[in-house]
Backbone bond lengths (Angstrom), bond angles and torsions (degrees), N, CA, C in turn:
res aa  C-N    CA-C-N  psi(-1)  N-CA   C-N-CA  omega(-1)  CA-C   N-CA-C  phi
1 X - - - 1.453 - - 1.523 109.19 -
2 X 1.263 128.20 133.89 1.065 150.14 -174.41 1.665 113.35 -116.34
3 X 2.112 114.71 121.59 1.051 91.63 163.52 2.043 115.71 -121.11
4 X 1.039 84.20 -172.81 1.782 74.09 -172.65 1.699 101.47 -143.32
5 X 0.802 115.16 96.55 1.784 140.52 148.05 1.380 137.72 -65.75
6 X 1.804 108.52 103.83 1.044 95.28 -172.06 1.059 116.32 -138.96
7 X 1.236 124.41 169.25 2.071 137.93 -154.83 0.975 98.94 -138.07
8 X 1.161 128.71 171.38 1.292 156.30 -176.34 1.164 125.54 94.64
9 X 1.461 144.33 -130.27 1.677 167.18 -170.69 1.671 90.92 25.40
10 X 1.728 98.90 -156.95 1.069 122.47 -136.83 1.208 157.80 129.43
11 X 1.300 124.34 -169.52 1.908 98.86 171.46 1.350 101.83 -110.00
12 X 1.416 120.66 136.37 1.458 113.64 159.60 1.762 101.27 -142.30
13 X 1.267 92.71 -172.45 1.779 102.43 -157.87 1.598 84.58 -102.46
14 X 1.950 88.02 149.78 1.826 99.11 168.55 1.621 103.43 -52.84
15 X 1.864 71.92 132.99 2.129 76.16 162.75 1.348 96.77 109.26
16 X 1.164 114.34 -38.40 1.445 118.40 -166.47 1.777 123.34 -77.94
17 X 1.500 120.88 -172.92 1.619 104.11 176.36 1.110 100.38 -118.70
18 X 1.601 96.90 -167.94 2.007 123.56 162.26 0.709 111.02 164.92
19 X 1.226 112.27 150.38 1.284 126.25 -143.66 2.068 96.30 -125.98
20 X 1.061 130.50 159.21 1.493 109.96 -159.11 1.771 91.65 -151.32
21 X 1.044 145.99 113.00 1.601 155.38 -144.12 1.546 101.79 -125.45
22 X 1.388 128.46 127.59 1.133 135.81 163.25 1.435 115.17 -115.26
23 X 1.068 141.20 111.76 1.426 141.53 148.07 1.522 138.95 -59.81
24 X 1.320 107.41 114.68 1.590 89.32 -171.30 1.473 98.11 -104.57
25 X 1.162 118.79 160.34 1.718 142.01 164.81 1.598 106.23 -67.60
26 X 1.340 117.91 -19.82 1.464 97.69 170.72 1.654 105.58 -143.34
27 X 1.229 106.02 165.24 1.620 95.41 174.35 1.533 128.34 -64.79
28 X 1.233 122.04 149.21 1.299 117.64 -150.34 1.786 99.13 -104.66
29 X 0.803 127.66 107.94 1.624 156.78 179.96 1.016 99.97 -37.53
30 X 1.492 128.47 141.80 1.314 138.67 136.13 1.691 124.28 -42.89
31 X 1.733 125.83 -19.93 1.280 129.46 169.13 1.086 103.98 -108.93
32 X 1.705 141.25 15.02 1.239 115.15 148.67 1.419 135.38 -101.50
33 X 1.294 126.70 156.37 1.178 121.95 -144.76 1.959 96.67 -93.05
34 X 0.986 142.92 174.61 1.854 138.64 -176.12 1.376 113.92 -170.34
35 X 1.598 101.08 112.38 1.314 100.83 -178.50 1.241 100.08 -142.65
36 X 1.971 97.68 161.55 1.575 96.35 168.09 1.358 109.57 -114.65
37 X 0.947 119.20 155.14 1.491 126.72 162.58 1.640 141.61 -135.27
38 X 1.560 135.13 172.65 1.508 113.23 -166.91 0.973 85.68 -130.85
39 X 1.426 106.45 -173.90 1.844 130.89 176.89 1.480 103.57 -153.79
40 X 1.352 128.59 106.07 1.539 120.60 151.58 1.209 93.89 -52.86
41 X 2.118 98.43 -176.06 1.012 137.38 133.63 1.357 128.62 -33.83
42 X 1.243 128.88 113.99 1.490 122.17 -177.53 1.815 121.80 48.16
43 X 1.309 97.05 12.81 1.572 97.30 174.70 1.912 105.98 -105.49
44 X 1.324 119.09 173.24 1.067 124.53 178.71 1.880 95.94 -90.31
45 X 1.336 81.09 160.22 2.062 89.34 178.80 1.552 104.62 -71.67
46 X 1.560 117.79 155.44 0.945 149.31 -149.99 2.093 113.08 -129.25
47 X 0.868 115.09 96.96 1.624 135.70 157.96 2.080 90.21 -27.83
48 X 1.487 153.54 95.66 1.228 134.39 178.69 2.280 87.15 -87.64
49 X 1.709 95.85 -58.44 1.701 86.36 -158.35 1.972 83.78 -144.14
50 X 1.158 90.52 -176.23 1.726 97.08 -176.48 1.467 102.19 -167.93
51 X 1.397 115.90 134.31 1.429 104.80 155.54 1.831 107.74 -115.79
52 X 1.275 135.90 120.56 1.394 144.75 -174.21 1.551 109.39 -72.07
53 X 1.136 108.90 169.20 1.202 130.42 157.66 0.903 113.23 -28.17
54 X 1.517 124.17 -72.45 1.510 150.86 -145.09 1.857 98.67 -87.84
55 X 1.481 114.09 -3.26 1.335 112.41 -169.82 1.475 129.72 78.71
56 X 1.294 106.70 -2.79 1.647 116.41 173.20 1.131 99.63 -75.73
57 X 1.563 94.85 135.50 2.037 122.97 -177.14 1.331 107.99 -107.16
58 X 1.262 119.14 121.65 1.885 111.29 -156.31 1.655 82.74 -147.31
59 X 1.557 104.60 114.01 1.783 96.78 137.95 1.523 131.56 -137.19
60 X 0.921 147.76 -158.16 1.018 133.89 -145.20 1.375 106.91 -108.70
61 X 1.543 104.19 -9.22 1.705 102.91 164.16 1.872 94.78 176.15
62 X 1.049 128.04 171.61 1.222 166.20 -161.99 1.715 105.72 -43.98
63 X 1.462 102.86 -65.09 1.180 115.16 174.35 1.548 122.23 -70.90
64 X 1.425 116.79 9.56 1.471 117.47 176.47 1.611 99.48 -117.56
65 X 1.072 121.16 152.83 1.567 127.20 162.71 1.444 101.35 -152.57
66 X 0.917 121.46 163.75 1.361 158.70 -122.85 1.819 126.14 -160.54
67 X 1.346 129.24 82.13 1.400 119.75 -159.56 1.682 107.43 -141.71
68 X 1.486 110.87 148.01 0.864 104.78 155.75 1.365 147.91 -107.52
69 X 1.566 164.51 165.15 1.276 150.38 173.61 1.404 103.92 -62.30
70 X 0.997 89.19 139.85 2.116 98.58 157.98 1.520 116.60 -31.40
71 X 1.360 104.58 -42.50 1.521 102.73 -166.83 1.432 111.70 -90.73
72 X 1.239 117.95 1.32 1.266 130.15 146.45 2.033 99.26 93.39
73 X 1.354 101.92 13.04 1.742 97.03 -174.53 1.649 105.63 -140.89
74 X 1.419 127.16 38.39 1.561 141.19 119.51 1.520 123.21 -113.95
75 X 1.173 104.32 137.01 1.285 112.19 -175.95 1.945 89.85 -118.00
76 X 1.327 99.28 143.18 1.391 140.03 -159.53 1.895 111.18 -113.23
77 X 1.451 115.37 109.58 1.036 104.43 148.75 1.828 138.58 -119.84
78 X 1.255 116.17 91.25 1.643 101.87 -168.29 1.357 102.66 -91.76
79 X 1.897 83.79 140.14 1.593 111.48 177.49 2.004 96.45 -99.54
80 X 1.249 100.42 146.39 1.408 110.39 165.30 1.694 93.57 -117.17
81 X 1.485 103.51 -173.00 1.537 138.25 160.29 1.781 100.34 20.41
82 X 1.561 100.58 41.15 1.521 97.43 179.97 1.722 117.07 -68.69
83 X 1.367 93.55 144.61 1.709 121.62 -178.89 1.490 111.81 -86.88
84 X 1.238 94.88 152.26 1.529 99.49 169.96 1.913 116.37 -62.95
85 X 1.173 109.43 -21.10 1.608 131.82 -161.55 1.778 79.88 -88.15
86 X 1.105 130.34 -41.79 1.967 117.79 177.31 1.462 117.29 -48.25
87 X 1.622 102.81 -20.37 1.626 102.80 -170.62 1.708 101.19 -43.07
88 X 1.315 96.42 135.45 2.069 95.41 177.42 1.694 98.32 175.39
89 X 1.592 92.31 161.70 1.643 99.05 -174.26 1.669 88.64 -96.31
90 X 1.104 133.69 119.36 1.255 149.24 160.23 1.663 130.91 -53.99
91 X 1.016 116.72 126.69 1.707 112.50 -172.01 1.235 112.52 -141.71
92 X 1.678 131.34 124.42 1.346 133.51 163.53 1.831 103.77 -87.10
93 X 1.183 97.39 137.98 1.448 118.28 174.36 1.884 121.45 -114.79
94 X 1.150 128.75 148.79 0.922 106.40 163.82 1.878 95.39 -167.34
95 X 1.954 86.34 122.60 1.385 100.61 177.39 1.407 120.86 -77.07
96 X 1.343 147.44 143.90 1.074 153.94 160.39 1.690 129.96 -120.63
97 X 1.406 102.84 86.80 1.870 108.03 -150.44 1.419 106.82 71.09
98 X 1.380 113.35 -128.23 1.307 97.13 -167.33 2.052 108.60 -112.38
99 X 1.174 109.24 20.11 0.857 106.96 175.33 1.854 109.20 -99.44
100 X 1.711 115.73 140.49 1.288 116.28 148.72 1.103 140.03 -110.80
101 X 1.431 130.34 149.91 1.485 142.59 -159.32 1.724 110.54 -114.77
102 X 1.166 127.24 100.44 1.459 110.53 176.70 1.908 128.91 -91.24
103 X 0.661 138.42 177.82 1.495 149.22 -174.71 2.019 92.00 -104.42
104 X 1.407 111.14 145.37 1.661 118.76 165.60 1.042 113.50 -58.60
105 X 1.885 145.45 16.32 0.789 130.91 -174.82 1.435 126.97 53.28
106 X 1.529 125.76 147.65 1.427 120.57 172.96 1.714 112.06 -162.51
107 X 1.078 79.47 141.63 1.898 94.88 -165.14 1.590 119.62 -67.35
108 X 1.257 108.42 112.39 1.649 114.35 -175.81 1.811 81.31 -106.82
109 X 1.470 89.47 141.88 1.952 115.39 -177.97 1.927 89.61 -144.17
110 X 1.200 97.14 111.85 1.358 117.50 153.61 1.617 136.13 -83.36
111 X 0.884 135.08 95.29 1.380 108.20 -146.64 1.887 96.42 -174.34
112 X 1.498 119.03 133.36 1.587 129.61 -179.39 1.838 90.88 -76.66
């Protein structure tokens, strides 16, 4: 069993960052797969960044990255040059075989 804890978001102004922290309960494997992802309002959920199995670092564009700690059991998401269009409830995931584990989600608000 795996749990996932997470901190960060909030409101901040266009342009601005944040940085978004997941904790896991166990160390996070070289075969498991880690991603984050969002959900507007009335939109379907959203792929934000992932790091795989295979070690491929993928996000969905420029201003997202994706990292992990040394100790291999927080997973990291920094936002740069955030938009008003980022507004979303935020979620770390992390598959292990075929099971997935999510984070409580946490609310990033973009907004002047």
């Amino acid at each position: 069993q795996v749990q996932l804890v997470q901190s960060g978001g909030g409101l901040v102004r266009p342009g601005g960052s944040l940085r978004l922290s997941c904790v896991s309960s166990t160390t996070i494997l070289s075969t498991d797969n880690v991603s984050w992802y969002r959900q507007a309002p009335e939109k379907q959920s959203q792929l934000v960044a992932q790091i795989t199995e295979r070690g491929f670092n993928y996000s969905i564009e420029g201003r997202f990255a994706m990292s992990l700690d040394d100790a291999k059991n927080i997973m990291y998401l920094q936002m740069n040059s955030l938009k008003p269009e980022d507004t979303a409830k935020y979620s770390c995931s992390l598959r292990r075989g075929s099971i997935y584990y999510w984070g409580q989600g946490t609310q990033v608000t973009v907004s002047s």
